[in-house]
C-alpha positions in Angstrom: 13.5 -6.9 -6.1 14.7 -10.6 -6.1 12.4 -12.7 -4.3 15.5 -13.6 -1.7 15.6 -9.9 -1.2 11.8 -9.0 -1.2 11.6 -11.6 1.7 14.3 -9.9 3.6 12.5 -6.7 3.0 9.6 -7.9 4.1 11.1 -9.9 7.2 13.2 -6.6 8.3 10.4 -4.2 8.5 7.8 -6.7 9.2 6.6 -4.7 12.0 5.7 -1.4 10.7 4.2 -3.0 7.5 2.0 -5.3 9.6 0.8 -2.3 11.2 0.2 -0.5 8.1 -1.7 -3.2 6.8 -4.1 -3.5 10.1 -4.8 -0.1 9.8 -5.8 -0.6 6.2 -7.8 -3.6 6.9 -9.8 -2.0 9.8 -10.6 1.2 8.0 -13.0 -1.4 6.1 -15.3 -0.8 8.4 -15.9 2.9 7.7 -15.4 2.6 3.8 -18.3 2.6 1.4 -17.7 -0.5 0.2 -18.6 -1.7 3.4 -21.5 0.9 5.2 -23.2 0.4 1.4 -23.8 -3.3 2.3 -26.6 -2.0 4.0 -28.3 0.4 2.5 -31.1 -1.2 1.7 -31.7 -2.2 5.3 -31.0 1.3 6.9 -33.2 2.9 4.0 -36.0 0.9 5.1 -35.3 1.6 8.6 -35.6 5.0 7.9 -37.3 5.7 5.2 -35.3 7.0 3.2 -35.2 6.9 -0.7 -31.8 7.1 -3.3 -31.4 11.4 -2.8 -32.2 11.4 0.8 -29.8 8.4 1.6 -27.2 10.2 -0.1 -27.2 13.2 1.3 -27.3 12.0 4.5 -24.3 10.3 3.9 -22.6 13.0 2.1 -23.3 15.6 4.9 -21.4 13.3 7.4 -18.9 12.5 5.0 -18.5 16.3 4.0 -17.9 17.2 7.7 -15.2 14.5 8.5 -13.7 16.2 5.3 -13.3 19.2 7.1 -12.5 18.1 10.7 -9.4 15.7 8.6 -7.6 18.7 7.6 -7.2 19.5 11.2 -6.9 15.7 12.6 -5.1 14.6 10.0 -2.0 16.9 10.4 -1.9 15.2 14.4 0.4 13.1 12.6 3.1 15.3 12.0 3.0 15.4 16.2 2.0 12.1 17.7 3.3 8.6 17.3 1.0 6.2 15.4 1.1 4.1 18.0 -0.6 6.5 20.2 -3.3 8.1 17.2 -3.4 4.6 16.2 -5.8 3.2 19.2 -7.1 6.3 19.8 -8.4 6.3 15.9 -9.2 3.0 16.4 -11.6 3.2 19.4 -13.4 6.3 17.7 -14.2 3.3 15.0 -15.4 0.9 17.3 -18.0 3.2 19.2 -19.1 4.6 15.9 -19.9 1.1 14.6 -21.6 0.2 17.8 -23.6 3.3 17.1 -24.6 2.3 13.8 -26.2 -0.9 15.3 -28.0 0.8 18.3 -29.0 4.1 17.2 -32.9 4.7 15.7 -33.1 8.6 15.4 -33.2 9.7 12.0 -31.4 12.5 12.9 -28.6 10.8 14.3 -27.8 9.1 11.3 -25.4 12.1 9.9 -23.0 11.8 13.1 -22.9 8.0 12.6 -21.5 8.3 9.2 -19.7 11.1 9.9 -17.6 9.5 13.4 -17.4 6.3 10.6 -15.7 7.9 8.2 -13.7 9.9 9.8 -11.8 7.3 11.9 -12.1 4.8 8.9 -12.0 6.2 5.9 -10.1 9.5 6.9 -7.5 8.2 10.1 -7.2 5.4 9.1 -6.2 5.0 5.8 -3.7 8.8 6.7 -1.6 6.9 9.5 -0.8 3.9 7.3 0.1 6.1 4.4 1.5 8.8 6.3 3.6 6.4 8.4 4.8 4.6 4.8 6.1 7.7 2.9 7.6 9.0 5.7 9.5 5.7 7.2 10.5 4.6 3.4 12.2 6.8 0.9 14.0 4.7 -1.5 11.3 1.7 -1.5 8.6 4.5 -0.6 6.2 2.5 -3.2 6.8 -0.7 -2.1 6.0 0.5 1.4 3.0 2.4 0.3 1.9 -0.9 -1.9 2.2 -3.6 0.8 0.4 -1.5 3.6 -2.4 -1.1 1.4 -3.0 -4.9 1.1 -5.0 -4.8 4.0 -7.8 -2.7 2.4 -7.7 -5.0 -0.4 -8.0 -7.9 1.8 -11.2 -6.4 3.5 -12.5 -5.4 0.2 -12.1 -8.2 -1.5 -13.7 -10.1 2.1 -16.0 -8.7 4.1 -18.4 -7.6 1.4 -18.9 -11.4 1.0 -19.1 -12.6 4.5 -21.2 -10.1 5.9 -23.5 -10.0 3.2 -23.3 -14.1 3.6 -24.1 -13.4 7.3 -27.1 -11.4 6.9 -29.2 -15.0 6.3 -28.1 -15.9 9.6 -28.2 -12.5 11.5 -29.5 -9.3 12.1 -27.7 -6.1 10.3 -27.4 -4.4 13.4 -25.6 -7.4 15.5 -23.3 -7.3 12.0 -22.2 -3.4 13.6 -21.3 -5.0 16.6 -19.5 -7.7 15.3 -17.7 -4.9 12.9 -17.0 -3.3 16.5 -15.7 -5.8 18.6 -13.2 -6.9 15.7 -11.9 -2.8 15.6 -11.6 -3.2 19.5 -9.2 -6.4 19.0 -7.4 -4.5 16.4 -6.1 -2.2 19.5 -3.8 -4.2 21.2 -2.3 -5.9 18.3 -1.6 -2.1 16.6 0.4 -1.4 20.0 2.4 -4.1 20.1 3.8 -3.9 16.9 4.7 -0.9 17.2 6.3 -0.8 20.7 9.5 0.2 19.0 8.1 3.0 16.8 10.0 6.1 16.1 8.6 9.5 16.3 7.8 11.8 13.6 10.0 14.4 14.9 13.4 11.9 14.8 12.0 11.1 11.5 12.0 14.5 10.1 15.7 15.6 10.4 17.2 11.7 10.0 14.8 10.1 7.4 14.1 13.1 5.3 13.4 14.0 1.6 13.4 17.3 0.2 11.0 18.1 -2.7 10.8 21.1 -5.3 13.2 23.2 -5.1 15.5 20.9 -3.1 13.5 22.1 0.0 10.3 20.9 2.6 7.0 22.5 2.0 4.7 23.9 4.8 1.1 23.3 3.8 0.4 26.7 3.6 2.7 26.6 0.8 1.5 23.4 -0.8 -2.1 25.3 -0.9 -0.9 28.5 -2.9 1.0 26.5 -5.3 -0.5 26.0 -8.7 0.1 22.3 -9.0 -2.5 21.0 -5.9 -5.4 22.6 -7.4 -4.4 21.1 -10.8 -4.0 17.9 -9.2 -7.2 18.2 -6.8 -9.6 16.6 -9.7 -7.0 13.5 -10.2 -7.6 13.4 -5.9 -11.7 13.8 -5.7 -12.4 11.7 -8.8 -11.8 8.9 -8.2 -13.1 8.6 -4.4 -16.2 10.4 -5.6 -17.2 8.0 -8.1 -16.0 4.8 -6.9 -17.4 5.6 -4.1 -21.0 6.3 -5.7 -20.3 2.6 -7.7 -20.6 0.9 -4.7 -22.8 3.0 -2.6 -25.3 2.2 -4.8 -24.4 -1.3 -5.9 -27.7 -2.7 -4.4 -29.3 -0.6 -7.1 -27.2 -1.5 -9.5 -27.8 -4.7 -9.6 -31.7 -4.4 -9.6 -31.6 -1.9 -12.4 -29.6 -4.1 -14.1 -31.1 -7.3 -13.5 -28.8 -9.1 -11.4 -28.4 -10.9 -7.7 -26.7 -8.7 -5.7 -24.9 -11.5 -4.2 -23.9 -12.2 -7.6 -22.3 -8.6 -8.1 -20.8 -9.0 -4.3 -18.9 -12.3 -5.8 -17.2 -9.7 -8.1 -15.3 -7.9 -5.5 -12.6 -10.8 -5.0 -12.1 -10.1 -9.0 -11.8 -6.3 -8.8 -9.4 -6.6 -5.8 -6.8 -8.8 -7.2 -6.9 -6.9 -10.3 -6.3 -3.9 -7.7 -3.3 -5.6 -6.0 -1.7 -6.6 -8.7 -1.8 -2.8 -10.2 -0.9 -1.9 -6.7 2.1 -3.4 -6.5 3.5 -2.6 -10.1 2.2 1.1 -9.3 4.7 0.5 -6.4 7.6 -1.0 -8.3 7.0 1.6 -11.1 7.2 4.7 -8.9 10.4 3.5 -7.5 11.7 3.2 -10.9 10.5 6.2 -12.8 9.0 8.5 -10.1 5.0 9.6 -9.8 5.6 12.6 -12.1 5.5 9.9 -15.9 2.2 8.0 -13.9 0.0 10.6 -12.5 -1.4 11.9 -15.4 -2.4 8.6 -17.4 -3.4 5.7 -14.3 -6.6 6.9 -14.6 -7.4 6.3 -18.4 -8.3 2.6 -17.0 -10.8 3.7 -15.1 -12.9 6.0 -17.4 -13.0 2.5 -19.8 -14.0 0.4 -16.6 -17.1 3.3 -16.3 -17.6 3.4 -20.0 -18.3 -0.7 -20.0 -20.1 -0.5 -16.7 -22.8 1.5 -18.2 -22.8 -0.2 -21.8 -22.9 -3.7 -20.1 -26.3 -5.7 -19.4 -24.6 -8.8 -18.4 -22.3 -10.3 -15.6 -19.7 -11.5 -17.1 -19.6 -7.4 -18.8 -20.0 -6.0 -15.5 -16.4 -8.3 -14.7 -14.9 -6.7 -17.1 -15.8 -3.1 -16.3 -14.3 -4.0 -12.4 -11.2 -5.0 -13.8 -10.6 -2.3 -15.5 -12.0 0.0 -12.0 -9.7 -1.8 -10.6 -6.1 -1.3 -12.7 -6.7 2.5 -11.4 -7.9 2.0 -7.6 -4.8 -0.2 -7.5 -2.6 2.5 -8.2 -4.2 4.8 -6.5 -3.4 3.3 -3.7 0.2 4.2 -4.0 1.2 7.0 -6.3 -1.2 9.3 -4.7 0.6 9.1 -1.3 4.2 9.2 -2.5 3.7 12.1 -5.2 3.2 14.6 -2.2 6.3 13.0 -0.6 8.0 13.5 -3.9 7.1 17.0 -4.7 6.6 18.5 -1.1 9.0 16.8 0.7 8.4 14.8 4.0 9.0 16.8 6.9 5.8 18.5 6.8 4.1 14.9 4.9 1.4 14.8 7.5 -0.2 18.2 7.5 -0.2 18.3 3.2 -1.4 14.7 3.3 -4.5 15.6 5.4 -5.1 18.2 3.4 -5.4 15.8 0.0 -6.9 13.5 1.9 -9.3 16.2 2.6 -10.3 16.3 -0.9 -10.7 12.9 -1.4 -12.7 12.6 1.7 -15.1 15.5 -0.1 -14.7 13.4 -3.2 -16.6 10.2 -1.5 -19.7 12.9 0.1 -19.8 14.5 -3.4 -20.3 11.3 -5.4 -23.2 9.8 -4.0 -25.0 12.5 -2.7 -24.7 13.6 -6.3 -25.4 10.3 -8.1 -28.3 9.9 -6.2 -30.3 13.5 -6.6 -29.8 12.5 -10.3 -31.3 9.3 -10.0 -34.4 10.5 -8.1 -34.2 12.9 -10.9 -34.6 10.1 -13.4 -31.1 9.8 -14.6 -29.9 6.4 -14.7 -26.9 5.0 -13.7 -25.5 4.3 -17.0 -26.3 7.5 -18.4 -24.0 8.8 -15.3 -21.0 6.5 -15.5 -21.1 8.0 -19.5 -20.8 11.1 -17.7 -18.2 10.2 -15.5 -16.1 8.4 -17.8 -15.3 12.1 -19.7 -14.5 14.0 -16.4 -12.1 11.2 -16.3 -10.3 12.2 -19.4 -10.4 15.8 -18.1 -8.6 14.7 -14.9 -5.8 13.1 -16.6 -5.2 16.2 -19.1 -5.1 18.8 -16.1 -2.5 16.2 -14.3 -0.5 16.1 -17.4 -0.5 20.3 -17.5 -0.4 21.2 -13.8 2.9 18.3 -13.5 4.3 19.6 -16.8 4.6 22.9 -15.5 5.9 21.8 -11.9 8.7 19.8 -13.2 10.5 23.1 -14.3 11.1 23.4 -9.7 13.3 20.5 -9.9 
């Protein structure tokens, strides 16, 4: 696109963007990189170590896993501007329930209500709502609506961690929930001319394999979603696990964990700017020549990350972390548009998002059994760097043998 014409773009559909990009924003507060802020303070408040930590948080995270492959197909049903408050109120109690709840056994419910409506709801209604309102600049949609999680990425790690010299972690929850309660009525607004996804099906529509739409049932017996589940779970699990324990991180390693924080802006504008040429490269050439190699970067970003003693090497490793999570921010989203079709975009899209909801309860549960085991960190991202490699090669096969459909 021109830049005459990307403005134009951007100007005409200004509204559903913007409300793809609040949603993004807001599901901050139910991301990892956000609830791992405090885990030091909420393992001290428990008493919790590494292992128990993260299982707790994997068992919540494992059940909102679950309960998204039902929720998450309430798309293909209800306007976002109705799931969209709705999802967003479910944040808002679940964040004020982080910062007045005590019971140890509560704790599970907590982070599983917080990832369900932030990570899981969230992040599904903006990217459901892109692939199926966009077809010919589906990337571009899918690219710009994701700017709001890099924005609170890149953001609210600093300020809140900033914030704790001045206040409490628990008054931080509230704070996170009064600004999800504002979110409401700006969500509604901008889309008080939304169209519903049933109009959408029959007048917006995209076929897939086969020159047909694919029921999720379908989607689940076909070969190439189980040889694309690894490229799904791998990277939420262990990006996911990078900053879940980036308080430990830095300690092993030596380091401020303010100076780690200060990173973030780094690693999310080296995530935008892959964003947005995933985006302009999927328009162009289609998901099916960059699914099986975008994630190459980010077994070198791991690689370095454990190697790396310094700073300035643990900079490097995020930039490379961050050429993958960039595009996987968008091609993700718009291959199952692609390959399944769109009519039906909602129901397969929960189930993938699913998986990569079990991916982010998988990773730090199991990073941190190993470390109470006594495996480090960098001895893991060694690990994690090869099932990298192993994901791109059964993309490559399961995509190979798919493209024979079309």
């Amino acid at each position: 696109m021109t830049q005459f014409s990307l403005r134009q773009y951007l100007r005409d559909n200004a509204t559903w963007l913007g409300a793809g990009v609040l949603l993004t924003f807001l599901s901050s507060f139910g991301q990892t990189f956000f609830i791992s802020i405090f885990a030091g303070n909420i393992r001290a408040e428990f008493g919790l170590s590494h292992g128990a930590w993260g299982g707790l948080y994997s068992l919540g995270t494992t059940v909102s896993a679950v309960v998204m492959i039902w929720a998450g197909g309430l798309t293909d049903i209800f306007r976002v501007r109705v799931l969209g408050p709705a999802v967003l109120l479910g944040l808002a109690i679940a964040a004020m329930a982080m910062a007045v709840n005590s019971w140890l056994v509560l704790l599970p419910l907590v982070v599983f209500f917080l990832r369900l409506f932030g990570q899981g709801m969230s992040i599904h209604l903006a990217q459901v709502a892109m692939a199926r309102w966009f077809i010919v600049t589906r990337g571009k949609a899918l690219s710009v609506a994701s700017v709001g999680y890099a924005i609170g990425e890149a953001l609210l790690p600093l300020i809140f961690v900033a914030a704790m010299a001045f206040l409490d972690w628990r008054w931080l929850w509230v704070v996170s929930a009064g600004i999800a309660l504002v979110g409401i009525p700006v969500l509604t607004r901008l889309l008080r001319q939304e169209r519903t996804p049933q109009s959408l099906a029959t007048e917006y529509s995209a076929t897939g394999m086969m020159g047909r739409h694919w029921t999720r049932k379908e989607t689940l017996f076909h070969p190439l979603f189980w040889f694309m589940a690894p490229a799904l779970l791998a990277p939420s699990a262990f990006i996911t696990a990078f900053f879940f324990h980036q308080v430990h991180l830095a300690d092993v390693k030596g380091w401020q964990h303010f100076d780690l924080v200060a990173l973030f802006p780094v690693y999310t504008g080296v995530s935008l700017i892959s964003m947005f040429a995933a985006g302009w490269a999927l328009d162009k050439w289609g998901t099916a020549r960059l699914m099986p190699f975008y994630q190459i970067p980010i077994a070198i970003g791991f690689v370095i990350a454990g190697m790396t003693s310094s700073i300035p090497g643990a900079m490097i490793a995020m930039v490379f972390l961050g050429l993958t999570v960039g595009a996987n921010s968008t091609l993700p989203s718009a291959f199952w548009a692609e390959f399944y079709g769109t009519r039906h975009i909602g129901s397969i899209k929960a189930m993938a998002t699913a998986v990569m909801v079990l991916g982010s309860a998988i990773g730090p549960g199991l990073t941190g059994v190993l470390l109470d085991t006594g495996i480090s960190l960098d001895t893991q991202f060694y690990w994690v760097a090869g099932f990298f490699v192993l994901v791109c090669v059964s993309a490559k096969i399961g995509i190979s043998r798919a493209m024979r459909a079309f």
